[in-house]
Biopython code that builds the backbone (N, CA, C, O; Angstrom):
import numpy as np
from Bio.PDB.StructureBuilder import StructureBuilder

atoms = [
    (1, "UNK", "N", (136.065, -129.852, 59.344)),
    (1, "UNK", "CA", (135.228, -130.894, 59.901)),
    (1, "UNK", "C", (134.512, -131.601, 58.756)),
    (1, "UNK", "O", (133.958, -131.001, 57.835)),
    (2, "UNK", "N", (134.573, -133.035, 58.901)),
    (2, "UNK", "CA", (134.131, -133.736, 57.652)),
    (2, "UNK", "C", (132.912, -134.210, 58.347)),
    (2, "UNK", "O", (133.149, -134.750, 59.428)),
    (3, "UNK", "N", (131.526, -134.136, 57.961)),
    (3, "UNK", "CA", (130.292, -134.771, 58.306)),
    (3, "UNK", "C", (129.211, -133.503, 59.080)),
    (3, "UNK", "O", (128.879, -132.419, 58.600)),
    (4, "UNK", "N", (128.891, -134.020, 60.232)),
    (4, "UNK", "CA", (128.212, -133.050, 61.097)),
    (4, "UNK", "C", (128.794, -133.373, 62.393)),
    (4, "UNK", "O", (129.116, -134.518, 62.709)),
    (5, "UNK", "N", (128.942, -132.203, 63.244)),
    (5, "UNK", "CA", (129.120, -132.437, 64.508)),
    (5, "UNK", "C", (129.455, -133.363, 65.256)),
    (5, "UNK", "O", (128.742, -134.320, 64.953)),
    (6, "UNK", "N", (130.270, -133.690, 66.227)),
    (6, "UNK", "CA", (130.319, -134.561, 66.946)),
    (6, "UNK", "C", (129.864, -134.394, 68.538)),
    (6, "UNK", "O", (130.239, -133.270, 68.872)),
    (7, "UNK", "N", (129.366, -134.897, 69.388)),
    (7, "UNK", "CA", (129.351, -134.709, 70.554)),
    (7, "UNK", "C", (129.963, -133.771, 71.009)),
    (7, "UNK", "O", (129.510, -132.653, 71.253)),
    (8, "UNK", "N", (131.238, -134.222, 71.186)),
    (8, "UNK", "CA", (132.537, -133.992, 71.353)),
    (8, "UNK", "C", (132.842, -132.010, 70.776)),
    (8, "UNK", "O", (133.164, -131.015, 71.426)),
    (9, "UNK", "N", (132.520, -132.239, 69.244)),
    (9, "UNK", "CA", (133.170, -131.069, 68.998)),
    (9, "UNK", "C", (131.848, -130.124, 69.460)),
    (9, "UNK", "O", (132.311, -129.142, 70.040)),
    (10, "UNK", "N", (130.629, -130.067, 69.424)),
    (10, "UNK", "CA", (130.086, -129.589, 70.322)),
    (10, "UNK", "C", (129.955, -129.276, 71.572)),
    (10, "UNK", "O", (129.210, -128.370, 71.946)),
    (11, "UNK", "N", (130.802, -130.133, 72.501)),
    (11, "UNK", "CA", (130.972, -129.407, 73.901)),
    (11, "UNK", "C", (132.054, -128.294, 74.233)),
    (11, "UNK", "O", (132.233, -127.436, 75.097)),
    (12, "UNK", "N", (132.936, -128.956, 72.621)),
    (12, "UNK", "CA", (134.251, -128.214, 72.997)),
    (12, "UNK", "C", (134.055, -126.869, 72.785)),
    (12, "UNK", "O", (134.727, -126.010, 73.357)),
    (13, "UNK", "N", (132.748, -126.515, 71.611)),
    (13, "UNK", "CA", (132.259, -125.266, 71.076)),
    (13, "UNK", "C", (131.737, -124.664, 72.374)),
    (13, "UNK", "O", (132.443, -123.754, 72.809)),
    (14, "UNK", "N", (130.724, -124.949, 73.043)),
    (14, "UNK", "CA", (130.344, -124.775, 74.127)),
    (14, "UNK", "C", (130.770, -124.617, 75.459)),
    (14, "UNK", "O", (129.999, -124.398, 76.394)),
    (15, "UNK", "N", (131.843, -124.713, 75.541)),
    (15, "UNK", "CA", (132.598, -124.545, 76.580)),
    (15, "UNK", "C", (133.355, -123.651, 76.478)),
    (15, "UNK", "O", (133.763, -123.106, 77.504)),
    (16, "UNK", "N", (133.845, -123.153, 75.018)),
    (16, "UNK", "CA", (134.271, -122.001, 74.512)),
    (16, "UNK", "C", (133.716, -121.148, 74.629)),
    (16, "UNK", "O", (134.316, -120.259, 75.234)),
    (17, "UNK", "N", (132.483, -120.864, 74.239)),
    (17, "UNK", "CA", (131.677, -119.808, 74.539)),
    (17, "UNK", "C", (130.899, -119.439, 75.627)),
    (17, "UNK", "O", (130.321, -118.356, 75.724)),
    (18, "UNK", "N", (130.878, -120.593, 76.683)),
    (18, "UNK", "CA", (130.569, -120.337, 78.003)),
    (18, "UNK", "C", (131.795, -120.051, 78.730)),
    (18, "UNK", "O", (131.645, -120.105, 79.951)),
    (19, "UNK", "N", (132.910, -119.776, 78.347)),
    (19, "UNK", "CA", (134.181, -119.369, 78.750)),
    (19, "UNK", "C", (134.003, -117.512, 78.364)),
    (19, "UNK", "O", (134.293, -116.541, 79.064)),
    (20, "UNK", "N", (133.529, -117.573, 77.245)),
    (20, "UNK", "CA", (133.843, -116.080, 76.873)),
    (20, "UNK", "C", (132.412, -115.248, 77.480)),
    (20, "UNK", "O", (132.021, -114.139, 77.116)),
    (21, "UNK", "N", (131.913, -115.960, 78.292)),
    (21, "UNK", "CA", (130.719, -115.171, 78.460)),
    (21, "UNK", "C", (130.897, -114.955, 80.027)),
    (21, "UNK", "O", (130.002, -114.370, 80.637)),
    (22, "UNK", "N", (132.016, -115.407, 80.687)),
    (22, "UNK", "CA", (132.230, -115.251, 81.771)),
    (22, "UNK", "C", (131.972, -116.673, 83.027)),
    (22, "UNK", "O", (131.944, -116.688, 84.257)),
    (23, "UNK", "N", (131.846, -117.554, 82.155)),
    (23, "UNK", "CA", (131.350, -118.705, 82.934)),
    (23, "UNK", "C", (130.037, -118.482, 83.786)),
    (23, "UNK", "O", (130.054, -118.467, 85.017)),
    (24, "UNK", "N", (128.935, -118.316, 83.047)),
    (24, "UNK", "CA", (127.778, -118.325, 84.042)),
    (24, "UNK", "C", (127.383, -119.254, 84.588)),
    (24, "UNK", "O", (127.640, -120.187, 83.827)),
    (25, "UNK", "N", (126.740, -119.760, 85.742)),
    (25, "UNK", "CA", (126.346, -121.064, 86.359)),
    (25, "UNK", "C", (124.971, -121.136, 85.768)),
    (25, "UNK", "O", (124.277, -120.198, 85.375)),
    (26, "UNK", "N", (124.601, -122.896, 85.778)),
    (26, "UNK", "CA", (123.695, -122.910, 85.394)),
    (26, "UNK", "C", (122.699, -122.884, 83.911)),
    (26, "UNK", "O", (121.513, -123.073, 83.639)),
    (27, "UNK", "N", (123.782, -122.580, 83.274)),
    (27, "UNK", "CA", (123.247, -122.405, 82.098)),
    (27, "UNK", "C", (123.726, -122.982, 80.686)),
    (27, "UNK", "O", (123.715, -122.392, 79.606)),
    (28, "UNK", "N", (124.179, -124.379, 80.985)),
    (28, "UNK", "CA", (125.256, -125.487, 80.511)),
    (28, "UNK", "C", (124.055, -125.599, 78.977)),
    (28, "UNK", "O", (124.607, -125.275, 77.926)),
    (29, "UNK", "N", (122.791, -125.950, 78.871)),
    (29, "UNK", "CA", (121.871, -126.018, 77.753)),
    (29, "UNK", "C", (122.033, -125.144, 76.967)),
    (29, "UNK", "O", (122.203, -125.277, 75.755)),
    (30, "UNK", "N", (121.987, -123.941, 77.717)),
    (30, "UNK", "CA", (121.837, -122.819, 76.576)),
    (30, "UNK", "C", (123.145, -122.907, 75.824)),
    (30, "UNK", "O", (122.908, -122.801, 74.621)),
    (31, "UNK", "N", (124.234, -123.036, 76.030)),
    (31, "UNK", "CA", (125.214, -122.703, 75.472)),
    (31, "UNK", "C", (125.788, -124.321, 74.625)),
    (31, "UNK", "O", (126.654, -124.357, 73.751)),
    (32, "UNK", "N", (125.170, -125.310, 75.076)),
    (32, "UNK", "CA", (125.305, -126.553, 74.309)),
    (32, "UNK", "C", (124.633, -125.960, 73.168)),
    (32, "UNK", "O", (125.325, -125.457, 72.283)),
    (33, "UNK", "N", (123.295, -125.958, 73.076)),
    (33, "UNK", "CA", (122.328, -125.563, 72.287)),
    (33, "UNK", "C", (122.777, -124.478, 70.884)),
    (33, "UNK", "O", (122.695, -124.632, 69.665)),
    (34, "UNK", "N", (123.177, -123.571, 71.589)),
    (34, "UNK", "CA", (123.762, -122.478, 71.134)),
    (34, "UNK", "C", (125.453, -123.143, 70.235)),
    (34, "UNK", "O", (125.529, -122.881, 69.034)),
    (35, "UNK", "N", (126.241, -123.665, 70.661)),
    (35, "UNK", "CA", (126.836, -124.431, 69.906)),
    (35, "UNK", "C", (126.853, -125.636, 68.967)),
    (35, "UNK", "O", (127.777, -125.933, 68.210)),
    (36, "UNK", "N", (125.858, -126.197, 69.101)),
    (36, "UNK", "CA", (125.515, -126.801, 67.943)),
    (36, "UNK", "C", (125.287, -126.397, 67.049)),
    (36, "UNK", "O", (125.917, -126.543, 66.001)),
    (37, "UNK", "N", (124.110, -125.643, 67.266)),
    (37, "UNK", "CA", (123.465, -124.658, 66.372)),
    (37, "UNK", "C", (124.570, -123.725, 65.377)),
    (37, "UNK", "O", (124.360, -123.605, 64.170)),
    (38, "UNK", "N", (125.622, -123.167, 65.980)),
    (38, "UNK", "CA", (126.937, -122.465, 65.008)),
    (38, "UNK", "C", (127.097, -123.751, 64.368)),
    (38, "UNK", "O", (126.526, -123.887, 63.286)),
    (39, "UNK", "N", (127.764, -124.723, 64.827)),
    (39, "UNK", "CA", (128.361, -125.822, 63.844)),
    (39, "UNK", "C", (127.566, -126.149, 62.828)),
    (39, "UNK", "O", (127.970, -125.897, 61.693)),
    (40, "UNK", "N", (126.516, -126.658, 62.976)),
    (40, "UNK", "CA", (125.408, -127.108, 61.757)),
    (40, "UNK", "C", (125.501, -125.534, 60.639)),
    (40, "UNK", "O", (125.939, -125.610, 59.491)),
    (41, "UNK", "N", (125.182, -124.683, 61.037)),
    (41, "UNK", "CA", (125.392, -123.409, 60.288)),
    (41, "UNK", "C", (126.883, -123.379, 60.061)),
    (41, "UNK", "O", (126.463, -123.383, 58.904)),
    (42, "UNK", "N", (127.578, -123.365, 60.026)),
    (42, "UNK", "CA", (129.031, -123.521, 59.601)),
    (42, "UNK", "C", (129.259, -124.384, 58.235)),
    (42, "UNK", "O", (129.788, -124.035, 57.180)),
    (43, "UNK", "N", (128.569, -125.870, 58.686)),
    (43, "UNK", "CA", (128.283, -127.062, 58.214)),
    (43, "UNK", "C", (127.902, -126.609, 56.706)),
    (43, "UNK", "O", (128.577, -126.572, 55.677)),
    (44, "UNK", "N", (126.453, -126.255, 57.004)),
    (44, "UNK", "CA", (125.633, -125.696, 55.704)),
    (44, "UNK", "C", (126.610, -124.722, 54.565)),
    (44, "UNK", "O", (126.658, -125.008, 53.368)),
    (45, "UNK", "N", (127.290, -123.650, 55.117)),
    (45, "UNK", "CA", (127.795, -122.246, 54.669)),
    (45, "UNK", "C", (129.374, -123.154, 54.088)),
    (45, "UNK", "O", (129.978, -122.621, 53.157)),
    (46, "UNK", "N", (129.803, -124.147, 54.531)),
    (46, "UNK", "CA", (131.083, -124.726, 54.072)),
    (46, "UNK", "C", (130.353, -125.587, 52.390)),
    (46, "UNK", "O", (130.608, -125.500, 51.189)),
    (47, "UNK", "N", (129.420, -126.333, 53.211)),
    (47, "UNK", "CA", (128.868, -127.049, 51.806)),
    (47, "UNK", "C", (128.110, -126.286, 50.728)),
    (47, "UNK", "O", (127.990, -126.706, 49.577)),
    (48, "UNK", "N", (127.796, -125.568, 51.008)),
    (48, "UNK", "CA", (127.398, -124.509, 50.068)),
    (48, "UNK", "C", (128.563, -124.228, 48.983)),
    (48, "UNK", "O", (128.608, -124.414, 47.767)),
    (49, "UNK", "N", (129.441, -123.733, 49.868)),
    (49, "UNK", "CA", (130.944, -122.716, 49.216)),
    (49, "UNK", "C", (131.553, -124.174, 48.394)),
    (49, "UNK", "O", (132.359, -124.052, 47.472)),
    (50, "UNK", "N", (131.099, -125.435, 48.816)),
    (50, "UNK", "CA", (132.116, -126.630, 48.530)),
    (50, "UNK", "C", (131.293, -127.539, 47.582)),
    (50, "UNK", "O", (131.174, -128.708, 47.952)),
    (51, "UNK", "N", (130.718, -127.183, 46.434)),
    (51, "UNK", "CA", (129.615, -128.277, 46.118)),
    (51, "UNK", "C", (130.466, -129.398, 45.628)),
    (51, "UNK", "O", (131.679, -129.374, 45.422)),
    (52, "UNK", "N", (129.568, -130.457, 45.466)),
    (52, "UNK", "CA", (130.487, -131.926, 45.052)),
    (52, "UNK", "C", (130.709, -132.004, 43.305)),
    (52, "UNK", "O", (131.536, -132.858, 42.986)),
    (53, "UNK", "N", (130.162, -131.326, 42.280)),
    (53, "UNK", "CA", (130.296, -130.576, 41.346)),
    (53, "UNK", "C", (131.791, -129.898, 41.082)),
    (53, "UNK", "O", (131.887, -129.437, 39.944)),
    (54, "UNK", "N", (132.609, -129.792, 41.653)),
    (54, "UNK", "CA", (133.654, -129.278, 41.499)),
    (54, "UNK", "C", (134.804, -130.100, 40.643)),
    (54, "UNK", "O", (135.912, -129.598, 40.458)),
]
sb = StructureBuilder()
sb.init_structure("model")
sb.init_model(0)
sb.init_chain("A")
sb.init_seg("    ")
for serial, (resi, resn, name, xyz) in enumerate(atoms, 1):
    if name == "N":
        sb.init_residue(resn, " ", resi, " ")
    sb.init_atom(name, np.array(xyz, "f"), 0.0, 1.0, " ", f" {name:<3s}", serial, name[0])
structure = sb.get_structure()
């Protein structure tokens, strides 16, 4: 992923993991939330490993 997040790849995260949690009702935020949150941390831990220095 080049940049930060997209909408998009955030729901798709989120829907993933509200898949593996058994599909709970109701609880569509938490798990948006909760997927963003991995990506941006992903984000960080890639650019870290990737400086523009190379």
């Amino acid at each position: 992923m080049a940049g930060p997040p997209t909408q998009k790849d955030i729901e798709r995260r989120a829907y993933h993991l509200w898949q593996q949690a058994g599909m709970p009702k109701e609880r569509d935020q938490e798990f948006y939330l909760e997927a963003e949150r991995q990506l941006k941390e992903e984000l960080i831990v890639h650019e870290l490993k990737t400086p523009d220095t190379l």
